[in-house]
N, C-alpha and C positions, 0 to 999 in steps of 0.2 A: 806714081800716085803716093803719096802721104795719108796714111792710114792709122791711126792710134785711137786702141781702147780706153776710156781711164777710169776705171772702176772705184767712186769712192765707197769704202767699205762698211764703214758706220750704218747705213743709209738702204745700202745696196743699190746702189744709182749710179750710172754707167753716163759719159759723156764721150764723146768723138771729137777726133783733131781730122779732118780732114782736106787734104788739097791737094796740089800740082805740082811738082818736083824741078817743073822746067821753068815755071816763073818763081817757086820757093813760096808762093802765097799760103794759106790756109783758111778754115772756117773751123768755130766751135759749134759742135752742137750740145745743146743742154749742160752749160759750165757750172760746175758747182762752184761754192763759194769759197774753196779753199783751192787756188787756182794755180798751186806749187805743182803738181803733176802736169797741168799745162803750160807752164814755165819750161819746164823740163825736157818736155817732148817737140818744143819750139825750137828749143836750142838743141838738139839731139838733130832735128831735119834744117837746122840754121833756117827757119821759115819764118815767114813774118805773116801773125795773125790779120784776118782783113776784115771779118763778120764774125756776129753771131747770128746762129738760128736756136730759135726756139721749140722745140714740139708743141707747146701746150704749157699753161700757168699750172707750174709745181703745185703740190699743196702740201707737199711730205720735208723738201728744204730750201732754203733759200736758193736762188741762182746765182750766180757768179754776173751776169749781164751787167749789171750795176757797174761795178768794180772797175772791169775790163772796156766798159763802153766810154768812161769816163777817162779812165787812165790812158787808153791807147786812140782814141779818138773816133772811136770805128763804128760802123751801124748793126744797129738789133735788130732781128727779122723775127716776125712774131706774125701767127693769122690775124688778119683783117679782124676775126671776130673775138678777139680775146679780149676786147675792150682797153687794149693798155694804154694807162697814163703816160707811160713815159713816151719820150722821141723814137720812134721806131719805124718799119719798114712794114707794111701792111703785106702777107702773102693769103691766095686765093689758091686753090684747084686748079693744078696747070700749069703754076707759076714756074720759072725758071732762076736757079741763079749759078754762076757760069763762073769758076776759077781755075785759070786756063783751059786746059783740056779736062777737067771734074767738072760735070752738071750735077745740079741737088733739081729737081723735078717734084716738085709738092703735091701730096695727094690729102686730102681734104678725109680725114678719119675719125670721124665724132664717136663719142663712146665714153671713153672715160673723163673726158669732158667734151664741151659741144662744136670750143675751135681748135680740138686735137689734130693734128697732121703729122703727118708721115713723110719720109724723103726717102726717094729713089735716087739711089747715086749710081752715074755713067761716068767710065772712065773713058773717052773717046779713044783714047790710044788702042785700046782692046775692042772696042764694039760699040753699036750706036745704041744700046740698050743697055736697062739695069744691071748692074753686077753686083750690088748689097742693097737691102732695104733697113733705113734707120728707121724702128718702127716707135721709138718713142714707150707709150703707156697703153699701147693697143694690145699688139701678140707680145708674148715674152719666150722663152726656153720653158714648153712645157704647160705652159697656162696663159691666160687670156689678163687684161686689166680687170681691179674691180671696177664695176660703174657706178657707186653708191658715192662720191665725194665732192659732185657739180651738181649732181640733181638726184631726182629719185630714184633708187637702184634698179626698179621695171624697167623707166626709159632709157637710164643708160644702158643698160644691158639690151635691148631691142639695137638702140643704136650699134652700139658695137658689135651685134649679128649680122648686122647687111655692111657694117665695112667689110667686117672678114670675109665675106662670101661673095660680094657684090663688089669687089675694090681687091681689098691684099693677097685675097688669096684666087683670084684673077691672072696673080704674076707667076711665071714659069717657075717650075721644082727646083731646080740650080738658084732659082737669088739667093744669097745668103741673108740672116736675119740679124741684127745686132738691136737687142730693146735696150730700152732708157733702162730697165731695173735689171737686178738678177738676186736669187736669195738674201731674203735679209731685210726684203722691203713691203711696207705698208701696201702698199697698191697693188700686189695681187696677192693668193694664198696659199700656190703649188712649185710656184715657182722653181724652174734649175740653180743651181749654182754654176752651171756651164754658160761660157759667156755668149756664144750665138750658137748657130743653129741655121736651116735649110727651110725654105718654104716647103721642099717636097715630105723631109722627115717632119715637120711638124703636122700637114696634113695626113699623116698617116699614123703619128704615136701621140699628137696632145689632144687628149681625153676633150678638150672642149671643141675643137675642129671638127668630132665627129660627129654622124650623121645624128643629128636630132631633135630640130625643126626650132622654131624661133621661141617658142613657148616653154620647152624642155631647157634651153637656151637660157634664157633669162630664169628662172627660178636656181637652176646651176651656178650661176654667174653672180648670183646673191645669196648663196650657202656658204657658210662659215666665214664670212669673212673678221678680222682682227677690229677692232673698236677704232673708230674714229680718235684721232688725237685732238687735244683739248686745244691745241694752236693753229689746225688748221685754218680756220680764215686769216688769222692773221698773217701767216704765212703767203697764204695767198692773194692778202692785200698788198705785200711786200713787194711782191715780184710782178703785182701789175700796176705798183704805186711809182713814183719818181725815182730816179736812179740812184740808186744806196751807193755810199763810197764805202771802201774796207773799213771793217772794224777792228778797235785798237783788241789789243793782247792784254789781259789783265795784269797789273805791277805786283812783287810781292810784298805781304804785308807784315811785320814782326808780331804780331797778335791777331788774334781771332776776336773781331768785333763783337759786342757785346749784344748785339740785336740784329736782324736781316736773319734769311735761311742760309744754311748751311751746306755744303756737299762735300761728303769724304771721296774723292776718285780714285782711291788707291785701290789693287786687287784685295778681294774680299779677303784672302790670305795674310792679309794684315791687318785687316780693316777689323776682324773679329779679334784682334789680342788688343785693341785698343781704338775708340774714338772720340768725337766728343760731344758728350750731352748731348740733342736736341738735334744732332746733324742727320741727312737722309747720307744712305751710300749707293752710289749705282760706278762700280768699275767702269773706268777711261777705256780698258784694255779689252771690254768685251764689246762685240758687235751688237748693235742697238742701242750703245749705251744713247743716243741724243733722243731717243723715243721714248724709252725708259724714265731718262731723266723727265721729258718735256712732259709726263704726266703727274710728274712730284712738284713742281718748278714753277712761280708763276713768272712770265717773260718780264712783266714791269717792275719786278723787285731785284734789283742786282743779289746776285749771287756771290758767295765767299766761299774760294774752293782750298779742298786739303787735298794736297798732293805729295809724291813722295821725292819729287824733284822740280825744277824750270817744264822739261821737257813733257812731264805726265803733266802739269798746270795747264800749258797750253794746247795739246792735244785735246785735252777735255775742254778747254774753252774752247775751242775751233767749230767740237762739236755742236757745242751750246750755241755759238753762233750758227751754224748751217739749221737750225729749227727756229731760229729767230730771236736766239736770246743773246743780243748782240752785246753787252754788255757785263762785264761781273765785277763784284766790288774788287776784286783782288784773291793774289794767292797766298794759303801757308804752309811752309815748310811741317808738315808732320813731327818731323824732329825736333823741331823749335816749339813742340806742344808737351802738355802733360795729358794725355789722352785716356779718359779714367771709367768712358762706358765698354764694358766689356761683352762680347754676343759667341761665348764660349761654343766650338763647333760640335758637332756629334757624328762620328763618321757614321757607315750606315749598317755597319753591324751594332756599334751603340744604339743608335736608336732602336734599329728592331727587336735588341734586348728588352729596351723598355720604354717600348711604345703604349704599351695596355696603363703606363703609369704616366702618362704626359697627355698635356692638352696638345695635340696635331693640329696645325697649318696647313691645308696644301694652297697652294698659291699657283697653280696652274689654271689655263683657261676650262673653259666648262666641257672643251668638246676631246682635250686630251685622253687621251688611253697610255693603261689603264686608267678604268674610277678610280676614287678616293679610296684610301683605307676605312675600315669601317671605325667608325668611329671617328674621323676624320672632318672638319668645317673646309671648304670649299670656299676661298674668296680670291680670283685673280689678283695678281698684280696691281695691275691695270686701277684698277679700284681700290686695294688696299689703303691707301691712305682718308679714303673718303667713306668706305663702305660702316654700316653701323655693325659693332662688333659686341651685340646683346648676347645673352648666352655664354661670350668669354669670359675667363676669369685672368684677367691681368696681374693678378698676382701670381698665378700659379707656375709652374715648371711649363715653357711651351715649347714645343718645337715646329722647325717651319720646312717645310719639302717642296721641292716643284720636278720638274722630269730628270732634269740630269745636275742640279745643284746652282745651277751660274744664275737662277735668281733668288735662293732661298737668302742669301746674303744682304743680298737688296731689303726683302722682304721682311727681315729681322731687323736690318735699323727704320723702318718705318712702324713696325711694333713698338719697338722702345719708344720713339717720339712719341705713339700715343699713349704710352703709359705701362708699357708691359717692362715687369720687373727681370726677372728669369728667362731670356729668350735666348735659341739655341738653334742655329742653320745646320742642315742637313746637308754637309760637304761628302764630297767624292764619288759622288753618285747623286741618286734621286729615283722616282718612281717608272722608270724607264729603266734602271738595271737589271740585272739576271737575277737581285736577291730580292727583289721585293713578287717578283713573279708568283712565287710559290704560297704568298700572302695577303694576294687581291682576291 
């Protein structure tokens, strides 16, 4: 059997290389769109791709299907009921589909959307029954999908209580589990960083498997969840619209255009000794940056990125492209800049020197722990660039905190763009440290 995880990290989205060793065939399931790790793992098993399957219409990144169906000639399997545009292979409850001695066995698991499915994979060389369950955006390591991003978060969440109970977890304690997500991704909120997992261990340690009736269920199942991203449909129009070809790599550019947004991608560790004017910064290097960015960002405006090399340029374009911003005006060399807005740092014994004399930021979600310092404004991320910032004083000395620092950076060149004079991220820590404990 041919067997490959491929974890894109950004994202937290996990795709599968799966097939049969005796014919060299394969199948994808759920390709992202940067489809260099599946390049890799083809030639590592000398296999030659033959399908794709679908779980279910992403809505968090683009799919690789486009790409791959075009380039190599092959067919897209998608539920009957996902409505897609493009050429594809309609699957039902039941269905079968057979690469060599590897069956994929579709099970019909609405929830986090309504033509979500599931694969049961049989290696027949070993047994006439499941031996991994690809669960897709149903069960994950630890926590369930959210159900709030197809429909109303009640009915998905009902729905995805009678798969689990009435369908997945049906299957014997030995299948193994391997989800479409793992840490790091929009679509659930507890999520492992462990990449699968056992039907029997998750009926017995994830917190939503257990005994608590369909009603307990669904209100759980829509607590705390992360904020819809603002590209979601389009997203999701992507990957049930016509088959996208790859998109090009941004070229670099000797100047920094005079007009269009701006994005510094360099680690904040540089990005605070110097940027420029007007520009947002959301680090290449840190996980989430395509989510991050996707809520500063509007898709239809090409984008002009600073970076501190070719290789950090297109990294962070790749990103930009797997949320659907397929295009950027171009990259610039840093070094080829004069970079003159400065976001001076404060480590975190500075600030708590002298917190009692600065306007505080925290830019953490509302449900994080610790609360706020006192004295403290309270406005996510998420929303900072949009939220009404009455009561501030933009002139003043500000500084800006979140739990462990990897956003107050962000959060500080989105200050400046709206006008704040003196702003100062809270590196090396954040309100999750052991120093700020003693001050909540």
């Amino acid at each position: 059997m041919i067997f490959e995880q491929l974890i894109y990290t950004d994202l937290g989205c996990a795709s599968y290389l799966v097939g049969c060793q005796q014919v060299n065939e394969a199948i994808v399931v759920d390709p992202s769109l940067d489809t260099r790790a599946l390049e890799r793992a083809l030639e590592h098993h000398k296999a030659r791709l033959v399908g794709i399957i679908e779980t279910h219409t992403h809505a968090d990144h683009i799919s690789g299907h486009g790409a791959l169906a075009l380039e190599l000639g092959i067919p897209v399997y998608v539920s009957a009921l996902a409505e897609a545009e493009h050429e594809h292979i309609g699957l039902r409850d039941g269905d079968s589909i057979k690469v060599g001695n590897i069956e994929f066995v579709v099970m019909h698991t609405p929830g986090h959307r309504p033509e979500h499915i599931a694969l049961q994979v049989i290696d027949h060389t070993r047994a006439d029954e499941p031996w991994l369950l690809l669960t897709g955006d149903s069960l994950f390591v630890g926590d369930v999908a959210r159900p709030d991003l197809a429909v109303e978060g009640e009915e998905g969440a009902a729905g995805l209580y009678r798969t689990l109970h009435d369908h997945i977890l049906q299957l014997a304690d030995g299948v193994e589990v391997f989800p479409g997500h793992v840490a790091g991704s929009l679509c659930g909120k507890g999520m492992s960083a462990k990449p699968s997992t056992t039907l029997g261990f998750e009926r017995r340690f994830n917190d939503m498997l257990q005994p608590m009736g369909e009603a307990a269920f669904v209100t759980a199942a829509n607590t705390g969840l992360s904020p819809k991203p603002p590209n979601l449909a389009r997203i999701v129009a992507c990957n049930v619209g016509p088959l996208r070809a790859r998109p090009a790599l941004p070229q670099r550019l000797d100047a920094l255009p005079t007009d269009g947004p701006v994005l510094d991608v360099r680690s904040t560790a540089d990005v605070v000794h110097g940027t420029a004017p007007g520009a947002y910064h959301v680090p290449a290097n840190q996980t989430g940056f395509g989510t991050r960015a996707g809520f500063l960002l509007d898709p239809d405006v090409p984008t002009t990125l600073i970076a501190a090399d070719e290789h950090e340029a297109e990294r962070a374009a790749r990103q930009l492209q797997a949320i659907g911003h397929f295009t950027q005006r171009g990259w610039v060399a840093a070094g080829d800049l004069d970079l003159t807005l400065l976001l001076p740092p404060l480590s975190v014994e500075e600030f708590l020197a002298e917190r009692d004399d600065v306007q505080v930021i925290d830019v953490r979600n509302d449900d994080e722990l610790p609360a706020p310092l006192p004295g403290a404004v309270q406005i996510p991320l998420h929303s900072l660039h949009l939220a009404s910032l009455e009561g501030l004083d933009p002139t003043r000395r500000t500084a800006v905190i979140c739990q462990s620092s990897a956003r107050s950076g962000i959060a500080a060149s989105v200050l400046a763009q709206r006008g704040f004079v003196d702003v100062h991220p809270v590196v090396g820590g954040g309100m999750g440290s052991p120093q700020f404990q003693a001050v909540v």
